[in-house]
N, C-alpha and C positions, 0 to 999 in steps of 0.2 A: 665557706666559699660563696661569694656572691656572682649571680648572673645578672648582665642587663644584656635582656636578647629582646628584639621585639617584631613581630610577624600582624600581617594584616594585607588585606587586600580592600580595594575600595576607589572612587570615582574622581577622577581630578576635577574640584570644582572652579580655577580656571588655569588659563595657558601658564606651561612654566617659566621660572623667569631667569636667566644663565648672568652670571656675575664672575669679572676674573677679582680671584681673591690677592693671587701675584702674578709676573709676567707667567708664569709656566702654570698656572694652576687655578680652575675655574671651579662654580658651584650651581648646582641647577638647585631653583627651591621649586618644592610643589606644595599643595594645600590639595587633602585627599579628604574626601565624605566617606565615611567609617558606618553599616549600618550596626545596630546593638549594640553599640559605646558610650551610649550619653545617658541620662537621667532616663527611667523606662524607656531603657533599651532604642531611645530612639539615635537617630545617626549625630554622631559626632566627628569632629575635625581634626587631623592631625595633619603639620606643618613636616617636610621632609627635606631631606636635603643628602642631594648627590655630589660628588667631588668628580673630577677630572674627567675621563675619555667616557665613563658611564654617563657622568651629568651632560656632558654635550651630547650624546646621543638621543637623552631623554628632550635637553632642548627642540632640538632639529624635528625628531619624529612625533615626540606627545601635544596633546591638544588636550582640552576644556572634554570633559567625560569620557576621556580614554579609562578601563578599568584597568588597572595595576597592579601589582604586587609588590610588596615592599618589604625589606627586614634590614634590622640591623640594631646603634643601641639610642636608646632614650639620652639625650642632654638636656638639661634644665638652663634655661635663659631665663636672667633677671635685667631689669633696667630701672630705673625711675621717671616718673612722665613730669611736664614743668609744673607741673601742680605741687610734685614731690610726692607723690601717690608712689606707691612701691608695685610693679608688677612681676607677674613670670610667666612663660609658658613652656612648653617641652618642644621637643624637636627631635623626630628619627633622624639619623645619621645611617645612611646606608646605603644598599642597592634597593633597583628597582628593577620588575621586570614587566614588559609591556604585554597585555594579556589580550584584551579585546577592541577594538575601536570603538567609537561611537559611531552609529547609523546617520547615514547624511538625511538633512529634515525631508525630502519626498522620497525616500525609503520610510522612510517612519509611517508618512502619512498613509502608503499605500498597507502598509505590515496594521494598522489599526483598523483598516477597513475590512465590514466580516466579509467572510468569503464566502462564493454560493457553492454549497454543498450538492454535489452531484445525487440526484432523487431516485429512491430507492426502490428498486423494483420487487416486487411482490413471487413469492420465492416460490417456486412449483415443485411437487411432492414427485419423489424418484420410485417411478414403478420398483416393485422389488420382481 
């Protein structure tokens, strides 16, 4: 018995892009940064892709560093470039589920700034 199941979660590195494949039936792709995937364990990229009433939703609502969840199975895409070079790369086929937003840039900036730590008073000993 073989499985192709495949689970991940990780940062969409930009806006998704929604394509109708037929009159009735569209496809949202995303491009997700994966950390502990790549050559020592740094982030690596997997390409996704949502079908129908899920994929429009991911449209509508996701943005560039939304984190996500994703599962579903691996497809293998081949093509040839005009060179005549041979390529491939993989592609999740699944769902996705929308997990955290990204912080808009003057939330950030103030969440990076230290904060003043309220000073600490000198702690007096309790008659017995």
């Amino acid at each position: 018995m073989n499985i192709n199941k495949y689970i991940c979660t990780g940062r969409l590195t930009k806006d998704p892009e929604l394509r109708k494949v037929s009159e009735d039936l569209s496809v949202c792709q995303l491009r997700l940064a994966v950390d502990g995937m790549g050559r020592g364990r740094e982030v690596g990229f997997i390409n996704v892709s949502v079908f129908g009433k899920a994929g429009e939703a991911a449209a509508q609502y996701l943005a560039k560093g939304w984190l996500v969840a994703v599962d579903g199975r691996i497809e293998l895409g081949q093509w040839e470039t005009e060179g005549g070079e041979k390529r491939h790369d993989y592609t999740v086929v699944g769902n996705v589920e929308f997990l955290t937003a990204p912080r808009p840039v003057e939330e950030q900036a103030v969440a990076s700034e230290p904060e003043a730590k309220p000073s600490r008073r000198k702690r007096e000993p309790v008659a017995a």
